[in-house]
N, C-alpha and C positions, 0 to 999 in steps of 0.2 A: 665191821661196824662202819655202816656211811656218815657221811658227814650231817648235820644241821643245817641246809641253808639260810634258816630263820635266826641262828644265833649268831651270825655273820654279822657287822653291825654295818654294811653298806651292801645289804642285799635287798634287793628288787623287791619293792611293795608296789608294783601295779597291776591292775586289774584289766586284765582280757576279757571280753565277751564275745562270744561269737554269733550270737542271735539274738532277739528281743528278749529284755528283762521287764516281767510285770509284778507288782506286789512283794518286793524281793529287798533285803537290806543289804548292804556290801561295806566292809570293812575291811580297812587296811591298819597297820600298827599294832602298837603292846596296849593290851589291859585296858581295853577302851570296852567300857558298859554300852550298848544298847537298848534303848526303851521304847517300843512300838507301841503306839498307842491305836487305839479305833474312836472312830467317831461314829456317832449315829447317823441313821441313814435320814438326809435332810427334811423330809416329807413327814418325817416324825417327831420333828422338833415343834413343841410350843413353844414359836420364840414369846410371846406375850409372858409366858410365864418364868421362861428363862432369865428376858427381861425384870420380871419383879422378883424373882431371887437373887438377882446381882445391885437390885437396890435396895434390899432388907438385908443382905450381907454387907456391903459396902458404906450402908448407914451406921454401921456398930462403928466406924472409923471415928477418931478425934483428929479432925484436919479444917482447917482452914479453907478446904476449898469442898468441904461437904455439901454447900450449896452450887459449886458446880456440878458435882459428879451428878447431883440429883438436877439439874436441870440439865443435863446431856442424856441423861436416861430416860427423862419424861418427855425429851425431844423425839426420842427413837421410840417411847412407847406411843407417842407422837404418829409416826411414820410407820409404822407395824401396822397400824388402826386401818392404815390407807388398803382399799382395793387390791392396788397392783407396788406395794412399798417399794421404796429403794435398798435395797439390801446393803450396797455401798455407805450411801448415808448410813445408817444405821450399824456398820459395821467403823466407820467414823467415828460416830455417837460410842460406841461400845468401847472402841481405842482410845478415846478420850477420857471417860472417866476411870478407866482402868490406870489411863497415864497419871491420871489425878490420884490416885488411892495409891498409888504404886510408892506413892514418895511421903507418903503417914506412915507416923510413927502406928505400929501393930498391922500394918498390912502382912507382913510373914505369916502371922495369927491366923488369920483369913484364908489363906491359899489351898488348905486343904478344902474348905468350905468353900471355894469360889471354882474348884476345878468343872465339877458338874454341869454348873449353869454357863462356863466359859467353852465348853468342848460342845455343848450343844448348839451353842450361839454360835460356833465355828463351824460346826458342820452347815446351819443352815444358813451362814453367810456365804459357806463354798470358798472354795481354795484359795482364793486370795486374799482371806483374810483368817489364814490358817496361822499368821504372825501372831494373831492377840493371843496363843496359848502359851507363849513363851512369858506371860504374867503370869501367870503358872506351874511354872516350872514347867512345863512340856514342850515338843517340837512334835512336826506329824511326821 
């Protein structure tokens, strides 16, 4: 009967790789969940409309700063309109009101309901702004 390395409790958790890793999760330690999420492919996002379902959901809020979130989102719906938009701006705009909703009281409420239109807006902001999903409970 050999031994456990792993029930060792100062035994080596690091990760070797010996060539390129693409599209691949890696995990080290006990009992740790992973959740892969996908985003849609950017070219197929209506941000316009993603934009007004995140301010027909985010309007159900009782807050104080409901007149910001809605003037942050009708700045990006603003900026969407444009030609050649900023996506940055607009992913600003989108950070912002979510930081505003985040901290009302029944934003928990919401979160199932705001995943869709927040994964969309992610994908077609692009990866730098793959932060805002973590308002909803997700990471990429």
């Amino acid at each position: 009967m050999g031994t456990n390395k792993f029930r060792d409790s100062g035994s080596n958790r690091s990760v070797s790789i010996g060539g390129a890793v693409t599209d691949s999760t890696i995990v080290t330690g006990d009992n740790n969940a992973v959740t892969k999420i996908s985003l849609p492919i950017p070219e197929t996002v209506d941000i316009r409309a993603e934009l007004e379902a995140l301010r027909l959901i985010l309007k159900r809020l009782e807050t104080d700063r409901a007149s910001d979130i809605e003037k942050v989102l009708h700045a990006a719906q603003i900026e969407v309109a444009k030609p050649q938009p900023d996506r940055n701006k607009v992913g600003e705009y989108i950070e912002q009101a979510l930081t505003y909703a985040s901290g009302a009281a029944g934003f928990g409420y919401l979160v199932e309901k705001l995943i869709p239109p927040v994964r969309s807006a992610a994908a077609w902001l692009g990866a730098n702004w793959y932060d805002i999903l973590r308002f909803v409970g997700l990471s990429p």
